[in-house]
DSSP file (Angstrom, degrees, kcal/mol; ACC not computed):
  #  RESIDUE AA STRUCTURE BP1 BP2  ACC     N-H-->O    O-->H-N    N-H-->O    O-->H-N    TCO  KAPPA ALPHA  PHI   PSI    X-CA   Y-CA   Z-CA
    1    1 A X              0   0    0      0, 0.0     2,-0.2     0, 0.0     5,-0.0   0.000 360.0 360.0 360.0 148.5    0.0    0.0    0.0
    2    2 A X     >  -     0   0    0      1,-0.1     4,-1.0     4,-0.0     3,-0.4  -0.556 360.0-108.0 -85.0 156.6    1.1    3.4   -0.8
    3    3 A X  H  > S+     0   0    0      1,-0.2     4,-0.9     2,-0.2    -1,-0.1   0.627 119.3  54.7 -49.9 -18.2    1.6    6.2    1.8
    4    4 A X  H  4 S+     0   0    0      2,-0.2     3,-0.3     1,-0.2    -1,-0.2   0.902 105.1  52.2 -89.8 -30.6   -1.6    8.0    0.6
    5    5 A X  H  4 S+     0   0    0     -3,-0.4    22,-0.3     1,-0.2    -2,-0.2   0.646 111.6  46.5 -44.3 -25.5   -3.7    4.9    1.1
    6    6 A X  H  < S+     0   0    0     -4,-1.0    21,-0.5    20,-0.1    -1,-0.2   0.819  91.5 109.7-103.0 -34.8   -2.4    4.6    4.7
    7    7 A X     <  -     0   0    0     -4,-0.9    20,-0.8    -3,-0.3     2,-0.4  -0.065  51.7-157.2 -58.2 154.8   -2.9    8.6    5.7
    8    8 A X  E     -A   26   0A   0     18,-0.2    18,-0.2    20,-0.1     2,-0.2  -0.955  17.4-158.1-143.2 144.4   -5.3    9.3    7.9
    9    9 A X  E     -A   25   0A   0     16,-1.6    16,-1.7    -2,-0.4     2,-0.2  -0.716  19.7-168.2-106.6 153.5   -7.3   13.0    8.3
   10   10 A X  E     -A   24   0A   0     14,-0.2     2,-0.7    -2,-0.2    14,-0.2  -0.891   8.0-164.4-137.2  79.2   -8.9   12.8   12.3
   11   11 A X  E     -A   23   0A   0     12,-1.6    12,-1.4    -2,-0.2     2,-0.4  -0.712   1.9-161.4 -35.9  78.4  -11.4   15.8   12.5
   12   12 A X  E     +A   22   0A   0     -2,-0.7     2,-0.3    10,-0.2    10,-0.2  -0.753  14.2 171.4-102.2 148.1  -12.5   16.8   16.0
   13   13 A X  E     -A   21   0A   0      8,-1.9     8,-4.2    -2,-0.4     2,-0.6  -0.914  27.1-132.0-130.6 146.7  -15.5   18.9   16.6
   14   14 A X        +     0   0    0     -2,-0.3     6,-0.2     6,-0.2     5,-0.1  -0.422  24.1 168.4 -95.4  64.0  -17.7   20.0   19.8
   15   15 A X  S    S-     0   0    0     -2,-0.6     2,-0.4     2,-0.1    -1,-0.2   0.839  80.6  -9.9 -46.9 -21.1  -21.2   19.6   19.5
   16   16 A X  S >  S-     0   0    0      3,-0.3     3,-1.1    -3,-0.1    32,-0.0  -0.926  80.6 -86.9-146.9-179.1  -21.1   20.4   23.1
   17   17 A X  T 3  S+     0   0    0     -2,-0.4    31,-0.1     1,-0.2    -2,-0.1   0.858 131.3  30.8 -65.4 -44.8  -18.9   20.9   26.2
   18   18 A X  T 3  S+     0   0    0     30,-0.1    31,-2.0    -4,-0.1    32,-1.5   0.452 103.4  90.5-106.5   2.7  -19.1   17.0   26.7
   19   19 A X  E <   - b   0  50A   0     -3,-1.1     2,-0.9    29,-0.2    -3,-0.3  -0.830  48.2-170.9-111.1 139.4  -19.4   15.7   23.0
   20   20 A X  E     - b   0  51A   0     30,-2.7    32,-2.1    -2,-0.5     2,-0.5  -0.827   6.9-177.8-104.8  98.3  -16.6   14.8   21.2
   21   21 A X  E     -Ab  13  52A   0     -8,-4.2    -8,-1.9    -2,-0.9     2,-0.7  -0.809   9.8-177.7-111.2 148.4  -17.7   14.1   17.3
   22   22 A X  E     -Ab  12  53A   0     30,-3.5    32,-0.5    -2,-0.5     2,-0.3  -0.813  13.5-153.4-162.2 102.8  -14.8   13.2   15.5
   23   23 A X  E     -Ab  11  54A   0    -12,-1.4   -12,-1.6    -2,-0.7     2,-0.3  -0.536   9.2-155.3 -91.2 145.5  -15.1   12.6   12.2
   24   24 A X  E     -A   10   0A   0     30,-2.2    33,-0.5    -2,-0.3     2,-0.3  -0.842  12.8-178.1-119.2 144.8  -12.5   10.0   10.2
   25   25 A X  E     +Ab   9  57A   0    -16,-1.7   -16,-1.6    -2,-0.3    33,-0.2  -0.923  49.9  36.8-140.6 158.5  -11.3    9.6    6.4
   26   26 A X  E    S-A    8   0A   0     31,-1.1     2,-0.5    -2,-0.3    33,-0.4  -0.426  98.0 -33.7  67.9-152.0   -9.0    6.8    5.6
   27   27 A X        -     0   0    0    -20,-0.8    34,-0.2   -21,-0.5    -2,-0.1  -0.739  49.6-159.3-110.9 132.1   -7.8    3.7    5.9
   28   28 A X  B     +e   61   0B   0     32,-1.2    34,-0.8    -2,-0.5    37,-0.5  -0.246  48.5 124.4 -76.3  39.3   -8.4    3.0    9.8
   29   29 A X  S >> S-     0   0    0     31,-0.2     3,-2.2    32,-0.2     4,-0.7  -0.054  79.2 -75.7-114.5-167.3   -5.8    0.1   10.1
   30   30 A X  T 34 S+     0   0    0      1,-0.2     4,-0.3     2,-0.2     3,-0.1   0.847 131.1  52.5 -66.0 -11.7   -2.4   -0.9   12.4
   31   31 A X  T 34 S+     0   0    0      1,-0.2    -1,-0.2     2,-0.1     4,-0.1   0.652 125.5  26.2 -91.8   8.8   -0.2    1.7   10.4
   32   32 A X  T <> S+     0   0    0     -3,-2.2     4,-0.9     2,-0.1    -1,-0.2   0.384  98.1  86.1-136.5  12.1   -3.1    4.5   11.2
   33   33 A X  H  X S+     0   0    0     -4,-0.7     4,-1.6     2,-0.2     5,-0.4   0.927  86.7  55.1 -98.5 -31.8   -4.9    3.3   14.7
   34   34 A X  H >> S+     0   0    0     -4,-0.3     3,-3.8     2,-0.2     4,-1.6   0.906 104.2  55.9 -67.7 -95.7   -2.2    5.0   17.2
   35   35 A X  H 3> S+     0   0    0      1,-0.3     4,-1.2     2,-0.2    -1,-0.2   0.501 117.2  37.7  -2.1 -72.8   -2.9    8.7   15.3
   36   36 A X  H 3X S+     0   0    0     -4,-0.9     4,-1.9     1,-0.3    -1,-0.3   0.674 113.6  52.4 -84.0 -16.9   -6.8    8.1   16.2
   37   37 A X  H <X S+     0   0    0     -3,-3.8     4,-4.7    -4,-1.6     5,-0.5   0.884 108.9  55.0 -81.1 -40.0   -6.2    6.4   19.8
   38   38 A X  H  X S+     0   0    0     -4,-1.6     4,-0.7    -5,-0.4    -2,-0.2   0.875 111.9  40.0 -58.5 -40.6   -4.1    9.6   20.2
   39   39 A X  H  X S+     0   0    0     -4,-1.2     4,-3.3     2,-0.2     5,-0.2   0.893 117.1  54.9 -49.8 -61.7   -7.5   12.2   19.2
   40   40 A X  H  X S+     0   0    0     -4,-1.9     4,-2.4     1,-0.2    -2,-0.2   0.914 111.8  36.2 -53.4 -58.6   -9.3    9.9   21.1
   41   41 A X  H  X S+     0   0    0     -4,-4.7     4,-0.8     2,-0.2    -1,-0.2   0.729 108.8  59.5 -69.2 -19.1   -7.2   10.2   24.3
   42   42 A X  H  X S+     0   0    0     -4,-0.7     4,-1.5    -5,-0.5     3,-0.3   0.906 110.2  47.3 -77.8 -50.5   -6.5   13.7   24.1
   43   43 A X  H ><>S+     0   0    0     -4,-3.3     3,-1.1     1,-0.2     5,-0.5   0.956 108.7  54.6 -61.0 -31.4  -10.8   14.1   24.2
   44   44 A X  H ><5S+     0   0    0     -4,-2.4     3,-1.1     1,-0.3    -1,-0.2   0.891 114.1  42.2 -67.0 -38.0  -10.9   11.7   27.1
   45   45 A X  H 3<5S+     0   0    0     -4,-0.8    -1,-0.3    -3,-0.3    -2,-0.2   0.680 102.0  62.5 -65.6 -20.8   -8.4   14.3   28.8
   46   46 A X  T <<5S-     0   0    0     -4,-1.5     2,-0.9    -3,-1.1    -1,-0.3  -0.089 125.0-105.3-118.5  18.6  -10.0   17.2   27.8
   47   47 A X  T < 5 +     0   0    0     -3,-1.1    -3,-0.1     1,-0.2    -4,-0.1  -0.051  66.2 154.4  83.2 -39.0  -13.2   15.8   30.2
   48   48 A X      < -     0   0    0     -2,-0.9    -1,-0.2    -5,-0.5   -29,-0.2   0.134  21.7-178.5 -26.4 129.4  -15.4   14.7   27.0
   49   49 A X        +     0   0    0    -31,-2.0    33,-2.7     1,-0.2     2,-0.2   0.231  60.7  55.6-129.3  17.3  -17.7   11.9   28.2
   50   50 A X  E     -bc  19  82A   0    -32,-1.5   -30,-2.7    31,-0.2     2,-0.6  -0.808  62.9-162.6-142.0 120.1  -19.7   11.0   24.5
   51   51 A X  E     -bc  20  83A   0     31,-1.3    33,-2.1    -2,-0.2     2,-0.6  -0.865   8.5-164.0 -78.9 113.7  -18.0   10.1   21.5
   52   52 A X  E     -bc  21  84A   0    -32,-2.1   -30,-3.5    -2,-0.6     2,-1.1  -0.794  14.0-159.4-118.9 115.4  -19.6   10.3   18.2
   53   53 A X  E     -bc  22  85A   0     31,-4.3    33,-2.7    -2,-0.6     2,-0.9  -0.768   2.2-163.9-108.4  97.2  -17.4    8.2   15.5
   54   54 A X  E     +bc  23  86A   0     -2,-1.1   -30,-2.2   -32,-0.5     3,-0.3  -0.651  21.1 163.8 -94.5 122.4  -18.0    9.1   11.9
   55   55 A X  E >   +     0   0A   0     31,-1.5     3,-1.4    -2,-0.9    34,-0.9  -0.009  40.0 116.5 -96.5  25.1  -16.7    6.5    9.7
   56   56 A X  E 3  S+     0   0A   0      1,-0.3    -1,-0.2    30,-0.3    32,-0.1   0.628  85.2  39.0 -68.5 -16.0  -18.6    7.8    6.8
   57   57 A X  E 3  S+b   25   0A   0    -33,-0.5   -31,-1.1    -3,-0.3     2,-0.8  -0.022  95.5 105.8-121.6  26.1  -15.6    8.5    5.0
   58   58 A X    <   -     0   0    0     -3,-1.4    31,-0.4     1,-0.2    34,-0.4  -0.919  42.1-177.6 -95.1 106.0  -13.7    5.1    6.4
   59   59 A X        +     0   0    0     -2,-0.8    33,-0.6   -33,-0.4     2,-0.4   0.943  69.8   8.0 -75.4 -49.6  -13.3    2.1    3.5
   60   60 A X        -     0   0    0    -34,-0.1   -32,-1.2    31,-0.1    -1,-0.3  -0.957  55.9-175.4-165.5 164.6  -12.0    0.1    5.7
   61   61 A X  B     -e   28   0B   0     -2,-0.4     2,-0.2   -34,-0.2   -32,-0.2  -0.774   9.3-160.5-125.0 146.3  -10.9   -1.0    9.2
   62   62 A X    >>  -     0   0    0    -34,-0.8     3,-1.5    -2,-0.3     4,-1.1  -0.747  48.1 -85.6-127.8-177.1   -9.0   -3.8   10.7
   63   63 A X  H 3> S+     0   0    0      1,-0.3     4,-0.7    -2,-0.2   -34,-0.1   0.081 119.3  70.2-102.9  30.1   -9.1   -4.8   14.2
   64   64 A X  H 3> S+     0   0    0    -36,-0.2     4,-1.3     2,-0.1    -1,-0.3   0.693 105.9  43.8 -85.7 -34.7   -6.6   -2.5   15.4
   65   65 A X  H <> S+     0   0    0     -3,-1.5     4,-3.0   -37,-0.5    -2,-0.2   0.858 112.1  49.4 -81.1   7.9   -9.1    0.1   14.7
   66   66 A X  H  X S+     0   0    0     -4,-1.1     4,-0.7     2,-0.2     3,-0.2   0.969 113.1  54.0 -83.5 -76.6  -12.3   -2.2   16.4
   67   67 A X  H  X S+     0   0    0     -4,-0.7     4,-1.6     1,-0.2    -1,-0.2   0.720 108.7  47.5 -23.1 -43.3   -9.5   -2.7   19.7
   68   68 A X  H  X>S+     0   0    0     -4,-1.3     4,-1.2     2,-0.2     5,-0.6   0.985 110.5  50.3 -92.0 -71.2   -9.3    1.1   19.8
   69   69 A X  H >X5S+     0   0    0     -4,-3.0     4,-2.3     2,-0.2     3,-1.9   0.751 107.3  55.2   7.2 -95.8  -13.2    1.4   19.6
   70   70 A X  H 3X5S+     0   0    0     -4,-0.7     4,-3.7     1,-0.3     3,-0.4   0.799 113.1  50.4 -29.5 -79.5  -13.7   -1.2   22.6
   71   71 A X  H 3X5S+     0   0    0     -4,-1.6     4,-2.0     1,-0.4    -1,-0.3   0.476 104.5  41.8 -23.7 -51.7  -11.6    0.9   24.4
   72   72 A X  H <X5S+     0   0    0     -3,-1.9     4,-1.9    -4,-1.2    -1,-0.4   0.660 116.1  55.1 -91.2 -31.5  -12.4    4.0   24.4
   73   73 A X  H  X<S+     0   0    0     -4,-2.3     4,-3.4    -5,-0.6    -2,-0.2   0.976 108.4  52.2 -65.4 -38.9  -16.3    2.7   24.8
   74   74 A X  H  X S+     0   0    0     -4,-3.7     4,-1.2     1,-0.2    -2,-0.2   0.982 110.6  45.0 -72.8 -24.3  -15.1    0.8   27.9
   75   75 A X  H  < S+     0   0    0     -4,-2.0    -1,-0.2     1,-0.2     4,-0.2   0.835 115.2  54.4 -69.7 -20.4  -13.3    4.2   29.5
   76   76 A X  H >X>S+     0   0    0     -4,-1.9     3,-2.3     1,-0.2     5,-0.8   0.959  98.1  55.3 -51.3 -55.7  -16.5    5.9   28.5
   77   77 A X  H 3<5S+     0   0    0     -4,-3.4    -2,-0.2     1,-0.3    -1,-0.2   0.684 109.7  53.0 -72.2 -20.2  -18.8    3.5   30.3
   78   78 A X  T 3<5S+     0   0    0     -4,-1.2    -1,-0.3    -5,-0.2    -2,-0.2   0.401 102.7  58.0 -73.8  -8.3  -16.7    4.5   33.5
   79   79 A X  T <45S-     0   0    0     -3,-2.3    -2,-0.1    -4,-0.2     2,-0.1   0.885 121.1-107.6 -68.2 -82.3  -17.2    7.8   33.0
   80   80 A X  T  <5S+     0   0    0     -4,-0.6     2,-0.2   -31,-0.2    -3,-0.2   0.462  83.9 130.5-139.6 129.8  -20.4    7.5   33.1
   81   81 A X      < -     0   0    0     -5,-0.8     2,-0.4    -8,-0.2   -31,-0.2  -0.837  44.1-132.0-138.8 167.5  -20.0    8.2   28.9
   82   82 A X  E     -c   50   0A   0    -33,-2.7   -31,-1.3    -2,-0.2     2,-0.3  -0.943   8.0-164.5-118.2 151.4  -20.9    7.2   25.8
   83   83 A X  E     -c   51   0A   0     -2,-0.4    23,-0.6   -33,-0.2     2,-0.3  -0.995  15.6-177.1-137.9 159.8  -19.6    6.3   22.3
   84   84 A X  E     -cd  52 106A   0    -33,-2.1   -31,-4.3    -2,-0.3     2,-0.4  -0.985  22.1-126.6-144.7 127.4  -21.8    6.0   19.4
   85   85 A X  E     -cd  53 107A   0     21,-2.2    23,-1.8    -2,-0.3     2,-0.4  -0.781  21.6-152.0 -80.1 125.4  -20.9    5.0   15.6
   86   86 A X  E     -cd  54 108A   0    -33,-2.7   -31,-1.5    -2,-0.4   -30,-0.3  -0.946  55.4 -40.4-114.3 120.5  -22.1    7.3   12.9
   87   87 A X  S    S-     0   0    0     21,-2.4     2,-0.3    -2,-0.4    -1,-0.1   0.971  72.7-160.5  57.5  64.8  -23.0    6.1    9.1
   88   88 A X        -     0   0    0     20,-0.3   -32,-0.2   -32,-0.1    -1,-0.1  -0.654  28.6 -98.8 -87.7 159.9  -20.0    3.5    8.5
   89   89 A X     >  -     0   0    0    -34,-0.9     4,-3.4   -31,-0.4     5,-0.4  -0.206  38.0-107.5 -58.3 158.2  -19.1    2.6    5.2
   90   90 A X  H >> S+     0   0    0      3,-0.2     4,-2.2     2,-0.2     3,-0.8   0.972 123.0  48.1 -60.7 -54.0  -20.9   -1.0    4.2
   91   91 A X  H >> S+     0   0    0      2,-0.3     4,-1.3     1,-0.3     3,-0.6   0.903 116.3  40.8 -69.6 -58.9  -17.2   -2.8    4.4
   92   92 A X  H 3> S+     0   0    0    -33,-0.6     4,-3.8   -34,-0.4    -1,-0.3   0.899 117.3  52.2 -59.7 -35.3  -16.4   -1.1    8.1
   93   93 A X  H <X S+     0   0    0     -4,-3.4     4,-0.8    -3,-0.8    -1,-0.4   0.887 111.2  47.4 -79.5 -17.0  -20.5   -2.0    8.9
   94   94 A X  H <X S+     0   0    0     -4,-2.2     4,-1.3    -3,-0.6    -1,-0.3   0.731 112.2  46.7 -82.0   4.1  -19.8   -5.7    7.8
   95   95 A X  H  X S+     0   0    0     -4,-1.3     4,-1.0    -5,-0.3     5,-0.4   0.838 119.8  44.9-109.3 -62.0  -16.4   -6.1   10.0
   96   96 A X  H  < S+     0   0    0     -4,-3.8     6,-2.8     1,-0.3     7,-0.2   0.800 116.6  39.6 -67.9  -6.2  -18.4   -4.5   13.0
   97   97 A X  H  < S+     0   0    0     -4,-0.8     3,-0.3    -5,-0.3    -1,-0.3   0.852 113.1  57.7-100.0 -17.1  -21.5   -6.4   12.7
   98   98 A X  H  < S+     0   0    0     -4,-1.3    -2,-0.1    -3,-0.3    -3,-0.1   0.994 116.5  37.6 -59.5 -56.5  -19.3   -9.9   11.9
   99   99 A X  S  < S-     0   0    0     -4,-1.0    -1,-0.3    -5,-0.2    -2,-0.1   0.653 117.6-111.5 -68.4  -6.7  -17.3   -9.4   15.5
  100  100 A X  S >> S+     0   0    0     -5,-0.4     3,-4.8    -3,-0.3     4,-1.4   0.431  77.4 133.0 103.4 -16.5  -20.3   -8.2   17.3
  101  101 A X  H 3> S+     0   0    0      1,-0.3     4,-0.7    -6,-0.3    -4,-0.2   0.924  73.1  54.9 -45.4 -45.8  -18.8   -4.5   17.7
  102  102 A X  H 34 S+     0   0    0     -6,-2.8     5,-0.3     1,-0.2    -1,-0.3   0.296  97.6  58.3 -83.5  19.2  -21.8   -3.2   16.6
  103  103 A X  H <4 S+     0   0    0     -3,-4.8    -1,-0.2    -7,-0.2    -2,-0.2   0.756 113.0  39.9 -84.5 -75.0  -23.8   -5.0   19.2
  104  104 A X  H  < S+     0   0    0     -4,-1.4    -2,-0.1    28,-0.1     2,-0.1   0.852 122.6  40.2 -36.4 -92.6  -21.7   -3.3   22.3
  105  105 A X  S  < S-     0   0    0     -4,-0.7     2,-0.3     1,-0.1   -21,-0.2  -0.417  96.9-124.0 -81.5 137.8  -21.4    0.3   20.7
  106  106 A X  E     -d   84   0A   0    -23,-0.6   -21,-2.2    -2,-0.1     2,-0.5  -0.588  14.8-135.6 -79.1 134.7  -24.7    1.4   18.9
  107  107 A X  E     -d   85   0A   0     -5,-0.3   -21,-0.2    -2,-0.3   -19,-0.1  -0.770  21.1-160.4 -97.2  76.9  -24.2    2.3   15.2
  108  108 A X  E     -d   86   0A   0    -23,-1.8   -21,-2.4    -2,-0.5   -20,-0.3   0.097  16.2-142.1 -48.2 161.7  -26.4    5.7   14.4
  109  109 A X  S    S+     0   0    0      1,-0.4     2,-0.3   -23,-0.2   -23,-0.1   0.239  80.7  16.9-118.6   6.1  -27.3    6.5   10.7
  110  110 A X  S  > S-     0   0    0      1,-0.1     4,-1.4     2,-0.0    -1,-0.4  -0.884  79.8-103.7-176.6 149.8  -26.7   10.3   11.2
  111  111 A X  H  > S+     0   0    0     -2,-0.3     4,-1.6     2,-0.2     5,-0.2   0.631 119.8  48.5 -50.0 -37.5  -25.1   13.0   13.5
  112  112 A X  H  > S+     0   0    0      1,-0.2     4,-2.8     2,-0.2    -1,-0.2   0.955 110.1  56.4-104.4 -43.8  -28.8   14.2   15.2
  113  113 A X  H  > S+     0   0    0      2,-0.2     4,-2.9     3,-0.2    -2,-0.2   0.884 106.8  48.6   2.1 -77.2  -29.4   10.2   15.8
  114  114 A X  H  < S+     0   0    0     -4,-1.4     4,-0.3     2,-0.2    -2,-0.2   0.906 116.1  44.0 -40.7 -65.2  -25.9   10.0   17.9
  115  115 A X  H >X>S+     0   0    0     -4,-1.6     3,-2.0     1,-0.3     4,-1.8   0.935 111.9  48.9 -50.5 -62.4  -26.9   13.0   19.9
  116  116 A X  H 3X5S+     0   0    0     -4,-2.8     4,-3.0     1,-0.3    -1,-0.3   0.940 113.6  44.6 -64.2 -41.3  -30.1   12.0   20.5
  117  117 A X  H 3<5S+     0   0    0     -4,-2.9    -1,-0.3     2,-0.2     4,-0.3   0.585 116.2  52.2 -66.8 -10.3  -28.9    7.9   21.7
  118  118 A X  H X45S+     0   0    0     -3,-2.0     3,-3.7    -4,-0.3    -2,-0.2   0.864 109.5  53.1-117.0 -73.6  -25.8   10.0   24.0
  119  119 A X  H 3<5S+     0   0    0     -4,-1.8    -2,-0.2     1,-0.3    -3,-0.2   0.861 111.3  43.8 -39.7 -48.0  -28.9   12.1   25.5
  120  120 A X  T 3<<S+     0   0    0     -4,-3.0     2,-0.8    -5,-0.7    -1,-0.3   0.705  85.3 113.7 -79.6  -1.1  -30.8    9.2   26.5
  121  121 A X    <   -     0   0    0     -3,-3.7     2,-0.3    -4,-0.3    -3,-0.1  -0.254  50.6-157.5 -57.6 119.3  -28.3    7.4   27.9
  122  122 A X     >  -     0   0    0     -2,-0.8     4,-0.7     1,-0.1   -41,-0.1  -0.568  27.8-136.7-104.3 156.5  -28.5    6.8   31.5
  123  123 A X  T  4 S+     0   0    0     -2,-0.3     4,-0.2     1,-0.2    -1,-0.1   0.943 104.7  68.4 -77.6 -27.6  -26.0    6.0   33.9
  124  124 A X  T  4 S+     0   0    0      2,-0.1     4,-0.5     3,-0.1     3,-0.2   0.730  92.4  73.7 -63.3  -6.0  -28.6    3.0   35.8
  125  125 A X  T >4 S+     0   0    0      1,-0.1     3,-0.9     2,-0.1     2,-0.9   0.753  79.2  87.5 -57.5 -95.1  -27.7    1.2   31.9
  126  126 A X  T 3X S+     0   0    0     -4,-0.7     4,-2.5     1,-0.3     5,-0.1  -0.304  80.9  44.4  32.4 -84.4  -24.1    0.6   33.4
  127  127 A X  T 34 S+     0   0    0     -2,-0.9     4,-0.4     1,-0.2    -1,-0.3   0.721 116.5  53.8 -77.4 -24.3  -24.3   -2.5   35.0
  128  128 A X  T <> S+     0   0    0     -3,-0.9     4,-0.8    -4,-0.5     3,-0.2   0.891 112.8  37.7  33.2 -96.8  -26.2   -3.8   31.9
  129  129 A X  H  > S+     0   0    0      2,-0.2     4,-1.7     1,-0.2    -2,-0.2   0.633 105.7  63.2 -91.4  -4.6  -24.2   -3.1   29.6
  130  130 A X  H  < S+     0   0    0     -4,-2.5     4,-0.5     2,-0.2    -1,-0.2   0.679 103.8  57.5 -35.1 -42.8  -20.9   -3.8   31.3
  131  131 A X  H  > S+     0   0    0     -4,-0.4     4,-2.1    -3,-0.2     5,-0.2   0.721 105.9  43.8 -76.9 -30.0  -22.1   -7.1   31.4
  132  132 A X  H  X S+     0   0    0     -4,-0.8     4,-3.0     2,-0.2    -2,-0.2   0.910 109.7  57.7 -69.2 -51.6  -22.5   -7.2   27.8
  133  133 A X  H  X S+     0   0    0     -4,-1.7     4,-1.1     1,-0.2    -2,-0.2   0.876 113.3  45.0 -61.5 -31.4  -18.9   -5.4   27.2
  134  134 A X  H  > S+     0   0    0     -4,-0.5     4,-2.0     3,-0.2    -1,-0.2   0.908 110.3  45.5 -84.7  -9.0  -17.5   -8.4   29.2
  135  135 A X  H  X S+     0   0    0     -4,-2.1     4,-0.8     2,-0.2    -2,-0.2   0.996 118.0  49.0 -75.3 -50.9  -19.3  -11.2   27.7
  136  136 A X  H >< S+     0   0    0     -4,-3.0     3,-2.5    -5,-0.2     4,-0.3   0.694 107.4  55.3 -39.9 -97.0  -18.3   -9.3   23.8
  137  137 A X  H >< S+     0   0    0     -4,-1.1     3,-1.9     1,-0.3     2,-0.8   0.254 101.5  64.0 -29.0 -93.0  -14.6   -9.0   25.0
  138  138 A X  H 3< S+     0   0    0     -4,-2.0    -1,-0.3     1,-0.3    -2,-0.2   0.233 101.2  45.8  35.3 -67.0  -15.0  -12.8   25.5
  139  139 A X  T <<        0   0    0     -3,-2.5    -1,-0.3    -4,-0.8    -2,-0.2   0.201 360.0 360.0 -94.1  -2.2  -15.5  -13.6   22.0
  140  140 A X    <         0   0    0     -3,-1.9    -1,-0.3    -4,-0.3    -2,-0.2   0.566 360.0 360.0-105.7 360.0  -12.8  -11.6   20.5
């Protein structure tokens, strides 16, 4: 692969004080998942507690970036936070719905979607869905 197939452009934007939306283009894989864990961790620092992941512009992902996902959902859920999938490409939605990623983090079909699943989110989900995060981590 060439060095413009591996770049990857990381957008972040505030729809609010506590939302992080952070929009992606390129190839999400192991030579580009540290750059986005790094975006990712910097919002987690910077207090953000919902993350709204637009892959719309992603072709495809390997399962360094689905690892980096998991992650950042489970320091969310500890928060108490959210992360939310927006409008993946069909390849990246078949690699999240074959491993089950898209069971654990909810996949939105648009920006006011995302928002609206982070607003309803309650913290008495937790222990729920914790349980869910451990049985998925299980399986990978």
């Amino acid at each position: 692969m060439s060095n413009v197939q591996n770049s990857l452009s990381v957008e972040v934007t505030l729809p609010r004080e506590d939302v992080a939306l952070i929009s992606v283009e390129g190839y999400l894989d192991v030579d580009t998942a540290t750059e986005f864990q790094h975006h990712l961790a910097n919002q987690l620092h910077h207090g953000r507690r919902h993350f709204l992941l637009d892959l719309s512009a992603v072709p495809f992902m390997d399962s360094s970036g689905m690892n980096i996902i998991l992650r950042v959902y489970q320091e969310a859920r500890g928060i108490p936070g959210s992360v939310h999938i927006i409008s993946p490409t069909p390849a990246v939605r078949r690699i999240l719905d074959l491993t089950g990623v898209s069971i654990t983090v909810p996949v939105s079909e648009s920006l006011d979607e995302a928002l609206a699943r982070a607003d309803a989110h309650q913290p008495d989900e937790d222990a729920h869905e914790d349980a869910q995060v451990e049985q998925s981590g299980r399986q990978f």
